[in-house]
C-alpha positions, 0 to 999 in steps of 0.5 A: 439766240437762246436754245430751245428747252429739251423738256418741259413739266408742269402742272395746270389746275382745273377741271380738264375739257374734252376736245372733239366732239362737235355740233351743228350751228346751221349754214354748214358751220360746227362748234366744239360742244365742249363746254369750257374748252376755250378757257381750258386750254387757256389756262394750260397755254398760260401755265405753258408759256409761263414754263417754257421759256425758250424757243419752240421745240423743233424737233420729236417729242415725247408726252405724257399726260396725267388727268386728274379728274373730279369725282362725280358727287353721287360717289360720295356720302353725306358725311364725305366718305366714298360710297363702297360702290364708287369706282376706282377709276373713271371708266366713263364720260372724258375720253383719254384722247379727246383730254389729250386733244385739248391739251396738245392743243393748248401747247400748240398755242404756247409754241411749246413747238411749231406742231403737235404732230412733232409727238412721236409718243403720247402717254395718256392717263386719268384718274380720280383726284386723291388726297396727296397722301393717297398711294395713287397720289405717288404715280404723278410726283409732281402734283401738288400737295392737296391738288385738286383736278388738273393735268400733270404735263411732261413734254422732252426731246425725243432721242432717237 
């Protein structure tokens, strides 16, 4: 019988989706409000299964989550270049832990493990996508040379 993995890196490309936020259908039922979710997590289940070959971790597991989100157009001018008044980070719109809802989620789906309440330590990050060559580019090494919006994702065993 094959080992499970003790850890698992990747990157999924993609706009990331939020995943929390509901809405009311009528007759009692709720929906996700997220736009996209579905596909969202689908793509990151199949970047998932497509790296993790193993069995299911079973044990505590530790998470970090690197958004990379796009920038909004109003931050850029005609010619490409940002606006001085463009912030650095995205203080606004894409919760942290509604983006990492999503992607638990998704690894949940990829039997990563049995449940993602096995994650003992979650840590969550976002920013705006940069040119690789960009120093912000540096924090997150395994995002691809001229990477655009995604998620990098590092799940390992938690040593106790």
């Amino acid at each position: 019988m094959p080992e499970p993995a003790r850890h698992l890196h990747l990157w999924v490309p993609g706009v990331p989706v939020t995943q929390g936020s509901k809405r009311h259908v009528g007759a009692g039922r709720m929906v996700e409000a997220s736009r996209g979710l579905r596909d969202w997590r689908d793509t990151i289940a199949w970047h998932a299964r497509a790296a993790h070959r193993g069995l299911p971790l079973t044990g505590a597991v530790t998470v970090e989550l690197g958004f990379w989100l796009p920038r909004p157009a109003h931050h850029h001018r005609p010619d490409g270049t940002l606006t001085p008044s463009a912030p650095r980070l995205p203080t606004h719109k894409q919760d942290v832990d509604k983006l990492a809802r999503a992607a638990l989620d998704a690894l949940t789906t990829a039997a990563v493990w049995l449940d993602d309440g096995q994650v003992v330590s979650l840590t969550v990050g976002k920013q705006y996508a940069v040119a690789s060559d960009s120093p912000a580019a540096a924090y997150w090494a395994d995002v691809p040379t001229g990477a655009g919006p995604g998620v990098s994702i590092t799940v390992a065993e938690a040593h106790p």
